[in-house]
C-alpha positions in Angstrom: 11.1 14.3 18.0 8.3 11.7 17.4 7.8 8.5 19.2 4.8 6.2 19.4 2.2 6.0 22.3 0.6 2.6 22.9 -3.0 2.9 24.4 -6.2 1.3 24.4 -8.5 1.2 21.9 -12.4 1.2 21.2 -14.6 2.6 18.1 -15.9 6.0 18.4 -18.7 8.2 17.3 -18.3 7.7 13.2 -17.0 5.0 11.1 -13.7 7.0 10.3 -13.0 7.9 14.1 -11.4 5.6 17.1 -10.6 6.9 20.7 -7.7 5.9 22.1 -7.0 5.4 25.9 -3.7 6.5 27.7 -2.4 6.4 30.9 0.5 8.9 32.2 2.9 7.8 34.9 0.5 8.2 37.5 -2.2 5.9 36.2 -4.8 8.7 35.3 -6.1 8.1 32.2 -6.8 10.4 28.8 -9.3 9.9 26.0 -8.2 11.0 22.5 -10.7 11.1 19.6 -8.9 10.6 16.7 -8.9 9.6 12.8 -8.7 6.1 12.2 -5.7 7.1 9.6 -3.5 8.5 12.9 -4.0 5.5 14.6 -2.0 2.0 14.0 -3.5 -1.1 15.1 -2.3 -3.5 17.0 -4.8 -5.8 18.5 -6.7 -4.7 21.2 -4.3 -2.0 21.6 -3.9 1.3 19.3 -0.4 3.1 18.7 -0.4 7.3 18.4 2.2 9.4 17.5 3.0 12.4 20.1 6.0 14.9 20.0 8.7 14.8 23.2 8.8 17.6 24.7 10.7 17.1 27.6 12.5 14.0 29.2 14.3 12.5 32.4 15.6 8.9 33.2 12.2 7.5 33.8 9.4 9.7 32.3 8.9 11.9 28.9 6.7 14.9 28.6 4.6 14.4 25.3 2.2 16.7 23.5 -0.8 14.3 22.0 -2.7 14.4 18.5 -6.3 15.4 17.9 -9.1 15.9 20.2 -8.2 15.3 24.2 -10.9 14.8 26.4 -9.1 16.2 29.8 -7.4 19.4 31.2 -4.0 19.5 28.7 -2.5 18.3 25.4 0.3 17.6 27.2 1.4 14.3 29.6 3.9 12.8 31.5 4.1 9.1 30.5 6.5 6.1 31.3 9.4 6.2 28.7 8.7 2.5 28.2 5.4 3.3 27.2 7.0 4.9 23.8 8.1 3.4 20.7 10.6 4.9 17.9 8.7 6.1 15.0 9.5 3.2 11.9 11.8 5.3 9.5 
C-alpha cells in the first residue's frame, strides 16, 4: 500500500536531484536523495511516496524511495505524518 511522506526539502547535488528530510517517531532524522520527478512540492516542504509495511494505532513501518543516507530503507514514522496517495 502507498501513502505519502511529508518532509523537508532543500536542492541537492545536480539540477534534476532534491534531498528530502524526514523524521521517524522518535525525532531522528533521514536524508533521502532523490529525483526531482519522485518528489511533489509543496512549499518548503516535499511529499515522497513510501510502501507500509507494517502498522499499529499510532506508528507505520515504511520502506523509503531512492538513495537513504542512514543505517536502513526502512522507518517507523507517526501515522499522521502520511497522506493517501491521490487516485
Amino acid at each position: 500500500m502507498l501513502f505519502r511522506l511529508r518532509g523537508k526539502l532543500t536542492a541537492g547535488m545536480f539540477p534534476n536531484e532534491r534531498v528530502v528530510v524526514i523524521e521517524d517517531f522518535e525525532g531522528h532524522k533521514y536524508a533521502l536523495i532523490l529525483p526531482e520527478d519522485m518528489v511533489v512540492v509543496q512549499g518548503p516542504d516535499g511529499l515522497i511516496e513510501v510502501r507500509l509495511v507494517a502498522q499499529d494505532k499510532s506508528r507505520a513501518l515504511v520502506r523509503l524511495p531512492g538513495e537513504v543516507m542512514g543505517p536502513d530503507r526502512t522507518v517507523t514514522v507517526r501515522k499522521d505524518q502520511l497522506e493517501p496517495v491521490p487516485a
